[in-house]
N, C-alpha and C positions, 0 to 999 in steps of 0.2 A: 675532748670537747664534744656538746652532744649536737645532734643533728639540728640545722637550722629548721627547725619546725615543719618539718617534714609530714606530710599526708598522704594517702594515697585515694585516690578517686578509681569511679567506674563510670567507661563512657561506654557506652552502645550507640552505632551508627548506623544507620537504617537508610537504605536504598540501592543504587548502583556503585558498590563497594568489594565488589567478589570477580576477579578475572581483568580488573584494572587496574593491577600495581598497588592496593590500597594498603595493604598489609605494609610492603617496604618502608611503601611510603610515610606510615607510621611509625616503625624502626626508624627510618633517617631522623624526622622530626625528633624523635624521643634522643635520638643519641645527640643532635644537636643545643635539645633544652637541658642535657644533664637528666631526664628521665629516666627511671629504673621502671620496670614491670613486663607486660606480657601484650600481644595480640593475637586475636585469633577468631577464622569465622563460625560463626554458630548455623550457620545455613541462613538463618532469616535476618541476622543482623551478624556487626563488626564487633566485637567487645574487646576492649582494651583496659586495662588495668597501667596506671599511672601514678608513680610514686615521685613527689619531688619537693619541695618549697614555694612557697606561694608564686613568685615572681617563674620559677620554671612550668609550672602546673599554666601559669596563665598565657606564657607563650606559647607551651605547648599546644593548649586550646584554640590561640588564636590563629596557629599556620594551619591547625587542624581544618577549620572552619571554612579558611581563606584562601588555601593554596591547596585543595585536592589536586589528584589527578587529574588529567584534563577530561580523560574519558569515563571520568566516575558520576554519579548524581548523585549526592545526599538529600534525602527529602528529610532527615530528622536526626538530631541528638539528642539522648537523654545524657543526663551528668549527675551523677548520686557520689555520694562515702558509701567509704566502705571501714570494716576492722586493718587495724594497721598492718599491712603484711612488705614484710621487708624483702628489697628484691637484689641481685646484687650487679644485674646488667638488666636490659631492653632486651626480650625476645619473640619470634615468630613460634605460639603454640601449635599442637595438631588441632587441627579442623575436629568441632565436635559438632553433632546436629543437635537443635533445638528445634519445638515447634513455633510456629510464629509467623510474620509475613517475609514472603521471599522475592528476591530483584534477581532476575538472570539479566546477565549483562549479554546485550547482543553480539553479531560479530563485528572485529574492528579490523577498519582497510589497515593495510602497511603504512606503519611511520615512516616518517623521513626518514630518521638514524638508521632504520634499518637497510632501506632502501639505497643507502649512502655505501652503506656496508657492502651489500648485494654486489657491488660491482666495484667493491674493491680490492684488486690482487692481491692485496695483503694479508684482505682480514682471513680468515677459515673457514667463514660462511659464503664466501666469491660464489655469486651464481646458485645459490642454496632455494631451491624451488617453494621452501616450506619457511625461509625466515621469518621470523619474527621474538618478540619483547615481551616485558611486562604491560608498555602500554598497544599493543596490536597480538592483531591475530585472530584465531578462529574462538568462538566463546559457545555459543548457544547448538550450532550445528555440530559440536564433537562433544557432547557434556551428556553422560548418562543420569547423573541425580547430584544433589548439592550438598552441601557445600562443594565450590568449586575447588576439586584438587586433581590433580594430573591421574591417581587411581579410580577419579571419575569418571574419565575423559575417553575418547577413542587411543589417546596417547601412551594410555598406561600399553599397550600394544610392542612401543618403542623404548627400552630400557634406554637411559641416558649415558653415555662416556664418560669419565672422568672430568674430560672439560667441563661438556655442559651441565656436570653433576655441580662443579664447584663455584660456575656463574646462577646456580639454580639456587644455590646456600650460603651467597656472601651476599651480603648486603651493599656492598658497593660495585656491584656490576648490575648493569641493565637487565638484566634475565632473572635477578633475585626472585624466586616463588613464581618466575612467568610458565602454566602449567603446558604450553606446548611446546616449551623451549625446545630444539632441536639444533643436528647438523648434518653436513655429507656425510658423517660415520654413523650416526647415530636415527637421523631420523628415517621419514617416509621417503618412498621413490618411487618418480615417474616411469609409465612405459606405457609402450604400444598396443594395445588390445589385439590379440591374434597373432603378433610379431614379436620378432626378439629385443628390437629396439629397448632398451633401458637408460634410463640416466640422459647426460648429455647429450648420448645421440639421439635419443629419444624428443627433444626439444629439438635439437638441428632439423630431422625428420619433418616434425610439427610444422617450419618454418616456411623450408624449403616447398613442402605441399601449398603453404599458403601462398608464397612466391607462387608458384606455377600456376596458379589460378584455382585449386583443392577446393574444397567444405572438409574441416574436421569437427570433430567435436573432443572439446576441452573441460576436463573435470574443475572445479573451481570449488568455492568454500560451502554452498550449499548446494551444487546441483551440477548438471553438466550445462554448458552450454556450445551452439554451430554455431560457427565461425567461419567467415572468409573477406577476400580483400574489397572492403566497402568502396574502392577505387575504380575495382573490377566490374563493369556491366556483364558480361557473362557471368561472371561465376554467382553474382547477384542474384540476375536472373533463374539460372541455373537454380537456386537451392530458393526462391519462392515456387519454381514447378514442384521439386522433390517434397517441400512440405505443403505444399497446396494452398499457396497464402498468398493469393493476386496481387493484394493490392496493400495489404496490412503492415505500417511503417515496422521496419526493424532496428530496433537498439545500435545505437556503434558506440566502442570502444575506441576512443582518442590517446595517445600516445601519452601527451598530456598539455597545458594550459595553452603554449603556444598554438598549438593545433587546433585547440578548441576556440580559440580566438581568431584563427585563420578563416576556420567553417563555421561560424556561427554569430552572434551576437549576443552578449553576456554581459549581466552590470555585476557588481561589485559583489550584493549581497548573495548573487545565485554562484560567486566565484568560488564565496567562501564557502558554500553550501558543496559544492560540486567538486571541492579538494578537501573538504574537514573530513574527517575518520570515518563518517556514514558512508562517504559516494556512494552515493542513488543515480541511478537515471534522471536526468533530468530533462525537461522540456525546452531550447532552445531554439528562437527563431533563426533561420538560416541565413549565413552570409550571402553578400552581393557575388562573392566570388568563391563560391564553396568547391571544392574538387570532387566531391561523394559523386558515385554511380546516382544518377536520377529516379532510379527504381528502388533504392533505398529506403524512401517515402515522398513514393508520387503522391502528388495534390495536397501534401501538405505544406504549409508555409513552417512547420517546427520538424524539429529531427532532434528524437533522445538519444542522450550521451550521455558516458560516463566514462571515468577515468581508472587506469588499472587501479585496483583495490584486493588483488593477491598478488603475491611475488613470482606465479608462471605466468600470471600474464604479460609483468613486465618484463618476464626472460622472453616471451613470444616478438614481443617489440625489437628487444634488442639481449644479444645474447655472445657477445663480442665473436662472432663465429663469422666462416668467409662468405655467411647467404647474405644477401643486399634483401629482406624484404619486399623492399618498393612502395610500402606504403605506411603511413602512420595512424591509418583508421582501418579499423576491424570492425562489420556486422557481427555482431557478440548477441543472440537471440539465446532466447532458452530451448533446454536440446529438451526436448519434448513432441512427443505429437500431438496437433491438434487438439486443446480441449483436455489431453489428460496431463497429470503433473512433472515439473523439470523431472528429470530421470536425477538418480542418484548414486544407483551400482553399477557398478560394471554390467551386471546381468539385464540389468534395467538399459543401458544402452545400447549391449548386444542384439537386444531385442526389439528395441525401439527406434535407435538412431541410425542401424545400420544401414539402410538402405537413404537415408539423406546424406551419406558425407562419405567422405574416401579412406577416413582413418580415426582413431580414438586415442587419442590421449588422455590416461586415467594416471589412479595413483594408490597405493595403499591405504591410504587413512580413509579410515570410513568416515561416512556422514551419517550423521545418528538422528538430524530433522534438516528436511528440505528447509533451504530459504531463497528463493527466488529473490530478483531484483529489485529493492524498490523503486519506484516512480512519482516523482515531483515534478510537479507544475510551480508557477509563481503567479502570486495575486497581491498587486499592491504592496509590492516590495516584500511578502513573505510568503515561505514556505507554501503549497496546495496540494496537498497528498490525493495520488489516482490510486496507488499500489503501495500498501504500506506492509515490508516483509524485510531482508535483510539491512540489519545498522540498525533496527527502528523496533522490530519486533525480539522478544514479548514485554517492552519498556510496560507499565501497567497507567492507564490512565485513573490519580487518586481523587477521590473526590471529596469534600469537604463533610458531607453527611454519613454519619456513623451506622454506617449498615452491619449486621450480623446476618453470617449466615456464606454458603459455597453456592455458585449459582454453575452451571458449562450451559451456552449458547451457543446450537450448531452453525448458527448464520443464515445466511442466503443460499439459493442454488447457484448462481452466476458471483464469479470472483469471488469465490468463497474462502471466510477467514471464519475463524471461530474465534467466539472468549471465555475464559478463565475470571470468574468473581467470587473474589474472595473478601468478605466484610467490604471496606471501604475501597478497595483496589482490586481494579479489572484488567487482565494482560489478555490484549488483542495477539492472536496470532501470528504466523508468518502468513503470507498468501496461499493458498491451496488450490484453488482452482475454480473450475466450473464440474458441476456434478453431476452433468447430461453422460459423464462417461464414467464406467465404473471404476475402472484403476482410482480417479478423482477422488470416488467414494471411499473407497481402502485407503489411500492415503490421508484422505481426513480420518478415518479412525484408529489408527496408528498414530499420527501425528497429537491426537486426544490424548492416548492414552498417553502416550511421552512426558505432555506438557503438564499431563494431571498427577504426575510422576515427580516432575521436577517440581512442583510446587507445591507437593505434597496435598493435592486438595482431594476430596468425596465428597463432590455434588451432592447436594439436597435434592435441587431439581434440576430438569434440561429443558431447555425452552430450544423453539425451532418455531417456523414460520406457520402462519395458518392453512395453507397449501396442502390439500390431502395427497398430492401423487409428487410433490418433491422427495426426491431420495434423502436430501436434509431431516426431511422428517421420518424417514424410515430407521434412517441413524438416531436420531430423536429414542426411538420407541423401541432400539435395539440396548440401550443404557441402562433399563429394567428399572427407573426411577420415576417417580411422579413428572407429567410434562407439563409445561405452560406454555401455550400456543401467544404469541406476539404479533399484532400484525403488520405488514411490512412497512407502510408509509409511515405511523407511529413509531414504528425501530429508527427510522430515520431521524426523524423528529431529535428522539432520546439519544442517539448516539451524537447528535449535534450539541443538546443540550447537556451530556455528559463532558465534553469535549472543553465545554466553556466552563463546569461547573458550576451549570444557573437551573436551580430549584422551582422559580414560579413558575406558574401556568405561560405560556408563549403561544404565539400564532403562528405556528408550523406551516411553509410551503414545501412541501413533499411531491417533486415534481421527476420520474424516473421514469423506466420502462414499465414494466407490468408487476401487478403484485394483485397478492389472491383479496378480493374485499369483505367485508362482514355482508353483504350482500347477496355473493357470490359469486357477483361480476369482475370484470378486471380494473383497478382502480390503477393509476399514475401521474394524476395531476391534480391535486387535493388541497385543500387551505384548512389546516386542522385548530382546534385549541388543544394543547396538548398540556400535560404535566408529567412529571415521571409515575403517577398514579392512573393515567387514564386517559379519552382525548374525545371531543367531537369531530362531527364530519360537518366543516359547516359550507364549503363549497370544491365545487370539481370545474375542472374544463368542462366541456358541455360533449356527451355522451355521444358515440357512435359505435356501429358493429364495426368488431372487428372480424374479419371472415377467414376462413383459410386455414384456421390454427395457428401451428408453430409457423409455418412458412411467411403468414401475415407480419411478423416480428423482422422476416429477413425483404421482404420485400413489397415496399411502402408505397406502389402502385398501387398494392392490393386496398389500403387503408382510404389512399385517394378516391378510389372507384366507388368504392361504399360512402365516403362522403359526398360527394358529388352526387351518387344515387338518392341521397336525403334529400341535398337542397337543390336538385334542378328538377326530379321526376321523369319526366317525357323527353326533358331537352339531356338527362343525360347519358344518352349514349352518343349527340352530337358535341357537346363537350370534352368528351372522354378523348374520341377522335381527334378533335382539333389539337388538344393537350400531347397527346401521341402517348397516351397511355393503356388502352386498351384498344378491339375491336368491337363492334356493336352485340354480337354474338357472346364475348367475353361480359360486357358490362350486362345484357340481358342476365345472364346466370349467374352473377353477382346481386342483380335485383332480386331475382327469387328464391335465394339461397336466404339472404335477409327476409324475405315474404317468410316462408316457411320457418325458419329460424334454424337452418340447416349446418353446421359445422362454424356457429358464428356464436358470439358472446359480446356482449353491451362491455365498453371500453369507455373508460376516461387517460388512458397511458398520454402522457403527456410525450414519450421517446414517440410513440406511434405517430403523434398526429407532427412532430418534427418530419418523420421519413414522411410523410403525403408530401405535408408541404414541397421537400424538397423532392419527389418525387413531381408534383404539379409543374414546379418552377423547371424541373429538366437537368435538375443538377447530379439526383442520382435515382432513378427509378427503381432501385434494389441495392441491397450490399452483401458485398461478400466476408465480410467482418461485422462484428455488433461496433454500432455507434456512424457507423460509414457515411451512411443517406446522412445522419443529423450533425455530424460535425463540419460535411460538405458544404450543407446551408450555413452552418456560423462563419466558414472560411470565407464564403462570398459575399455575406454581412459584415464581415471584418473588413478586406479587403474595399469594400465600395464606403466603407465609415471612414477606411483611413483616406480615399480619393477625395471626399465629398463630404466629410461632416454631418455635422445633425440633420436629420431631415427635418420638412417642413411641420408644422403644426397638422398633426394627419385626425380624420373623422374619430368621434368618440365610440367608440367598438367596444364599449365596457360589460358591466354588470348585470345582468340579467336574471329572472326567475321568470322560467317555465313552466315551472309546473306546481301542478293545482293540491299536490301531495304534500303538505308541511314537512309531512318525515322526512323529505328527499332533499337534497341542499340546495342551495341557489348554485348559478353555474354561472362561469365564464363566457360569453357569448365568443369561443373559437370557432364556432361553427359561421359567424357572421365574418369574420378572419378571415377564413379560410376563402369565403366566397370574392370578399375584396379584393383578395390576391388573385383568384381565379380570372375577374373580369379584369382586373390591372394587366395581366400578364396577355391577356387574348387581346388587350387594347396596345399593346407592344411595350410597356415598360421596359425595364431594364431588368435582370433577374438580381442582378445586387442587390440594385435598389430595394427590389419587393426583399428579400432575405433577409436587409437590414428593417425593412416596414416591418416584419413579423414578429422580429426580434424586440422593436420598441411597442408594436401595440402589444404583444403578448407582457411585456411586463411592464408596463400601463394596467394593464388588465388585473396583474396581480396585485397591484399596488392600491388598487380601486378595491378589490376583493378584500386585501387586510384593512385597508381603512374601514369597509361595511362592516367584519368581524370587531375590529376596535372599539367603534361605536358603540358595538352589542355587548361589549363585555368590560369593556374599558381598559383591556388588554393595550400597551404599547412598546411590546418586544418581540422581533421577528427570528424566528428559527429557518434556516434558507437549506433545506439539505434533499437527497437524493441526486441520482446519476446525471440529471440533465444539470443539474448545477455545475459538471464541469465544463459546460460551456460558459466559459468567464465574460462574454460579452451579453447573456443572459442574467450572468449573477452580476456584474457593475451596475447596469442598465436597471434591474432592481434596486438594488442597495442604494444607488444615489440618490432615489425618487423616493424611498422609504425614509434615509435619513433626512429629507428633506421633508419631509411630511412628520420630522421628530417621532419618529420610531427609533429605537433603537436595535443594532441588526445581532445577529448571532450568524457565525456561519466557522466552516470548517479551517482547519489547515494540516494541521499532519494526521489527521483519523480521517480518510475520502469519503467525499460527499455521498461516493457511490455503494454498489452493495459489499463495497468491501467495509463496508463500516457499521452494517445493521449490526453483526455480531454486538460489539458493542449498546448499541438500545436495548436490542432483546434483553440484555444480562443485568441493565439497569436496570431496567421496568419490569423484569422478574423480582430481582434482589428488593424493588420498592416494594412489590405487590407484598413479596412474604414477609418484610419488615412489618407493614401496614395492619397484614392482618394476626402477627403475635401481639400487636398491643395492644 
């Protein structure tokens, strides 16, 4: 009898399809539909060959479509014929490389199943430090080049046992094609750095240190990270001296949900965000009754958590062994010093972390690319990316217009991420760092070359910031490729509008710390027209010296003193006094340091005139962390909004132009701000109060400013991006008076507002520029 009319089709699947179970999960479906043929990954796409009869062809297509993997994305299927090739079973090909676009799957937390497994006496992975699946496990940080297969991998390192050989090549066990498959015999092993410690007792070790009040440091999936018991105020304490971090909240690691619900306050959608396969750090306001040491993160009202998301961490919680812990939260910080990046080798924490903690927990398997911890906020029921790096990095954000052509964008200096643009699709980074330190700098060119490895790309060009003395740009010019300088409030802009995948022209608020301008000056508070081809400068906060240099950035008296010098003259050194921010001698040579134009540069930094503010008002006269002085003043804005509600209908402080130069933009009257708060606060107000006043005339102001640019261009879509936008009581306080004014808003959620997201602009609005000028 002959074949019920049998065909054979070719699908290629395209996106996150390689290191999450896709492959099996192809074999299952095909053996379910009565399917004959083949799968196999091409590096840039899934190809499968499917032979069967209409009605089997058409289920098969449709679990295909409908029932992936959980941790897979498909962003596309083609489906073509092909000549009739007869098959006589379903099978998993070798991986062959193709050119074409590539999706590296990030890394994924521990499943349930396995973590069921973990601590089950039965199974043969009980206690197995390195379990994991087809659907978890490590993906991006152990992967030499793609296609993803186990002789790619750090793994290939660990020959597999006969077990894990034969759940690695049946198709009906969980580990089918999963390339880190391991176990006690077969895979990686923990130990002690310097010690004999191995294995088990190596963990007991770990435990019992943490017990007694310790700091270790814990190798994990992309990096090491310190540790100790977030219960503990000593040992807290203790390891903010050691890394020299006063006041700077640190991460804790929660046992898991109940705990997290214990210490915090958590809805539904951030639950699911905070136990799905990514766990990030997340931003959670603190319970009424939380148990954390209070130096964990003083003076905050949030405390980032996250939940274990490798299987040592959940041995560190609980490890069926005779230590009591004592506690179910762990400060889980990245083991890093200051400013340079998570450490990763052994040699790298030998050197680095030894002198903060009392012992090291490492482990065999290399790491082949840092990924630090991501960090989510939430805004309006979704997602609001600060640190977008492990789970989440190098996912590619695609965009709907057909670009040709490789772009590498170094980024920013601060929270530095780079990207990858390739035609239509841009893969943002893991996080890297900040680049004031040179290891910083080594690890971003390393981490390049990896990523330009794995996804097989050769830049055209490198774009970097317009900034002559960032080391981004030195990196830039060390790539020996043509560069394209981008500038930084514009990279915002575009990385916003890439984000949303919106083309028109928009009216950009670009409001961060400092960025180098087309001027020369420091620019950070800007109201742009932008497009992906170009932008105007059509208005700024209104202009001040900023004096001092670098130190002006940490300490936001400085910035007050020079404002106050503008708008009192004679009266302010009596001012200054009263405010309790300088002495008269001090604010004198702050006047003539601006007379002269002495170690000082013309500022719109919108971060700056936050630290005065909150400087003026007495909240933080200096910080010892970036962002401190300015998130102090929204905590006290937040806090007197939720006592007290809207405030009254306050003086109109808007729009202004001073000056008599067309070329120069119209400006923000903050300088008229500034001063209302000055006399408010010497007349005794309240400092909430005034923190929340700033917060709504300041964006009053802005919302005045796009309406003037609207007008002028007939533009009605707003782009909301850079660093100060992660004060979310600054972006609501916006957005609602915009949309209200029928604007339409743009703004971010998993690419941060901050400079961890220019990478991103720059690489669009290169890729535009060279699109633009072949046509």
């Amino acid at each position: 009898m002959m074949e019920d009319k049998k065909k054979t089709k070719v699908i290629r699947v395209y996106g996150i399809v390689q290191g999450v179970g896709f492959r099996p999960f192809v074999s299952r479906i095909a053996d379910a539909s009565g399917i004959t043929g083949s799968v196999a990954n091409k590096g840039s796409y899934v190809e499968i060959y499917a032979r069967g009869n209409e009605k089997q062809l058409k289920t098969f297509y449709r679990d295909l479509k409908e029932c992936p993997p959980e941790r897979s994305a498909i962003l596309k299927i083609d489906l073509s014929d092909c000549e009739d090739i007869v098959f006589s079973s379903f099978e998993i090909v070798e991986s062959q490389k193709e050119e074409g676009d590539i999706f590296v799957s990030p890394d994924i937390a521990t499943c349930p199943k396995c973590k069921q497994e973990l601590y089950d006496p039965k199974n043969r992975r009980y206690l197995h430090p390195f379990i994991n699946c087809t659907a978890c496990g490590p993906r991006l940080t152990i992967l030499d080049a793609m296609p993803y297969d186990r002789e790619r991998t750090s793994m290939k390192e660990f020959p597999m046992c006969s077990e894990c050989t034969y759940e690695y090549t049946h198709a009906e066990t969980r580990r089918y094609d999963a390339q880190p498959v391991c176990c006690n015999d077969c895979g990686p092993e923990v130990y002690i750095i310097g010690r004999n410690e191995r294995g088990q007792e190596a963990i007991r070790v770990t435990r019992q240190a943490i017990k007694d009040g310790k700091i270790v440091a814990i190798k994990g999936i992309g990096g090491f990270h310190l540790c100790c018991n977030a219960k503990n105020e000593e040992a807290v304490l203790r390891l903010r001296k050691l890394k020299n971090r006063p006041a700077k909240p640190f991460a804790v690691m929660m046992k898991d949900l109940d705990t997290v619900k214990r210490e915090c306050m958590i809805e539904t959608a951030q639950e699911e965000i905070l136990d799905g396969h990514q766990k990030p750090i997340l931003l959670l306001k603190k319970g009424e009754k939380g148990t954390l040491a209070k130096d964990v993160a003083p003076g905050n009202p949030k405390i980032g958590v996250m939940l274990p998301y490798a299987p040592v961490q959940m041995l560190i919680f609980d490890y069926r062994d005779d230590i009591d812990l004592g506690t179910d939260c762990l400060v889980m910080t990245s083991g890093n010093v200051s400013g340079a990046p998570i450490c990763r080798t052994d040699e790298d924490a030998i050197k680095e972390l030894s002198h903060f903690c009392d012992l090291i927990l490492s482990n065999n398997r290399k790491i082949r690319l840092r990924a630090d911890d991501s960090v989510m906020d939430f805004y309006k029921g979704k997602p609001y990316m600060i640190r977008r790096s492990r789970g989440y990095a190098p996912l590619p954000v695609m965009l709907s217009e057909k670009f040709q052509g490789q772009v590498l964008a170094v980024g920013g200096e601060l929270k530095n991420t780079f990207c990858i643009g390739k035609n239509q699709l841009f893969y943002p980074s893991p996080y890297v760092g900040d680049m004031e330190d040179l290891r910083t700098v080594q690890a971003l060119e390393e981490s390049i070359q990896r990523m330009e490895e794995l996804l097989e790309t050769k830049p055209d060009v490198v774009v970097c910031d317009m900034h002559p003395k960032y080391n981004t740009t030195l990196v830039a010019q060390e790539q020996k490729i043509p560069i394209i300088q981008v500038q930084h409030h514009y990279a915002h802009i575009v990385s916003c509008m890439a984000e949303n995948d919106y083309y028109d022209p928009v009216i950009g608020v670009s409001f961060d710390g400092t960025g180098y301008g087309l001027d020369g000056s420091i620019w950070g508070g800007e109201i742009l027209v932008a497009d992906f081809y170009g932008f105007q400068r059509k208005l700024s906060i209104h202009p001040f010296w900023q004096i001092g240099g670098d130190i002006s950035a940490k300490e936001g008296w400085r910035i007050a003193v020079s404002m106050i010098n503008d708008l009192y003259q004679d009266q302010a050194a009596d001012i200054c006094n009263r405010l309790n921010l300088c002495n008269e001698k001090m604010q004198r040579l702050y006047e003539k340091m601006a007379q002269r134009k002495i170690n000082c540069v013309k500022s719109t930094s919108a971060g700056r005139l936050f630290d005065a503010v909150s400087a003026i008002l007495g909240i933080r006269i200096s910080s010892t962390f970036e962002g401190e002085a300015s998130t102090s003043l929204q905590f006290a804005a937040e806090e007197w909004e939720e006592c007290n509600g809207e405030e009254e209908k306050q003086p109109q402080l808007l729009v202004i132009n001073e000056e008599e130069d067309e070329k120069q933009p119209a400006r923000l009257s903050t300088n008229l701000l500034v001063k209302e708060i000055i006399e408010r606060k010497l007349n005794g107000e309240s400092v909430g109060k005034l923190a929340y006043f700033f917060h709504k005339i300041l964006a009053d102001q802005i919302v005045e400013g796009c309406k003037m640019v609207s007008k002028q261009t007939g533009i009605k879509t707003c782009a909301l991006s850079g660093g100060v936008f992660q004060n979310q009581l600054l972006l609501r306080l916006c957005e609602e008076q915009l949309v209200k004014n029928k604007f339409s808003v743009l703004r971010h959620s998993l690419i941060p507002p901050n400079d961890g997201g220019i990478a991103l602009g720059q690489a669009v609005a290169a890729m535009a520029r060279i699109n633009k000028e072949e046509k």
